[in-house]
Structures are given as structure tokens and as C-alpha cells.
N, C-alpha and C positions, 0 to 999 in steps of 0.2 A: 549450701551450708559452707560457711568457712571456716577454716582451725588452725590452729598454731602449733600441730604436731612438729612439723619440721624445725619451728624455734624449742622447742621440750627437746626433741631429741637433743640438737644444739646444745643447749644446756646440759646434759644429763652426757653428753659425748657419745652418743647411741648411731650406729647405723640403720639404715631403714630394714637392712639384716637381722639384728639382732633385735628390734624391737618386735618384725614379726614373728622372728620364736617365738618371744617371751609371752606375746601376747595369742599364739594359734593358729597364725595367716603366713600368706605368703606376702613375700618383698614388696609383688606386683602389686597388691591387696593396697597397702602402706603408699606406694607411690601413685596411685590411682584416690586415694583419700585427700594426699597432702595437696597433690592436684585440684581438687574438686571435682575428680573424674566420677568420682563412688562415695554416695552417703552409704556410711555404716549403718549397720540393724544398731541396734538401740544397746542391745547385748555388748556389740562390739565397740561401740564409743565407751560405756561405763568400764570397760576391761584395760581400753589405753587410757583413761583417767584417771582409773585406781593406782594403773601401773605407777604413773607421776605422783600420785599421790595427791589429786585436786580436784576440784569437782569438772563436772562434765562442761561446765557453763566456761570454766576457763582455758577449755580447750578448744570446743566448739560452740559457734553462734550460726544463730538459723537468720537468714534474712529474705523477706518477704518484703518487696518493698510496698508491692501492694494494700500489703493488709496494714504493714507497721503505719501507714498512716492513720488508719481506723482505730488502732490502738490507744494512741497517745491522746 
């Protein structure tokens, strides 16, 4: 799964510090996401969405490549 938390932060002037206050986790948490180390629980993606204020879709995209062929 990819995201663009690290560009949101960016924008917003946030470190990957204080966004995991605000958000319940720890730094590690945050920098293992923006990685693609760690997909969030489902809980956890909607909580740094809301934080931005955007839907979940434009923070995070799922990519399957296998399947997105079947999709389309």
C-alpha cells in the first residue's frame, strides 16, 4: 500500500513526532507506514485521514498489480 503521509505532513509543517500524538502511535509506527514497512489497521488509516481532513483514498492507494488487471 502507498501513501502520501510524508507529503501531508509536508504541507501541514508536522513532524512524524507530533503527528503520532495526535494521532495514538508511536514515531516508529509513522515512519514504518510512510515507508511501506507497516499497512495500518483500517482504524488507524481513517484517524490520520480525518487528522488532514481527507478521505482515506487520498492518502492511501492499495496496489495489487495482479488483480488491478482483472479489474479494469
Amino acid at each position: 500500500m502507498r501513501n502520501k503521509i510524508k507529503v501531508f505532513r509536508a504541507m501541514h509543517d508536522l513532524t512524524q513526532e507530533h503527528l503520532a500524538q495526535v494521532i495514538g502511535v508511536n514515531r516508529q509506527t509513522i515512519l514504518a507506514i510512510e515507508k511501506g514497512k507497516y499497512v495500518p489497521s483500517l482504524d488507524l488509516a481513517f484517524r490520520i485521514a480525518r487528522y488532514f481532513g481527507v478521505s482515506i483514498e487520498e492518502v492511501f492507494t492499495y496496489e495489487d498489480e495482479e488483480n488491478a488487471s482483472q479489474i479494469k
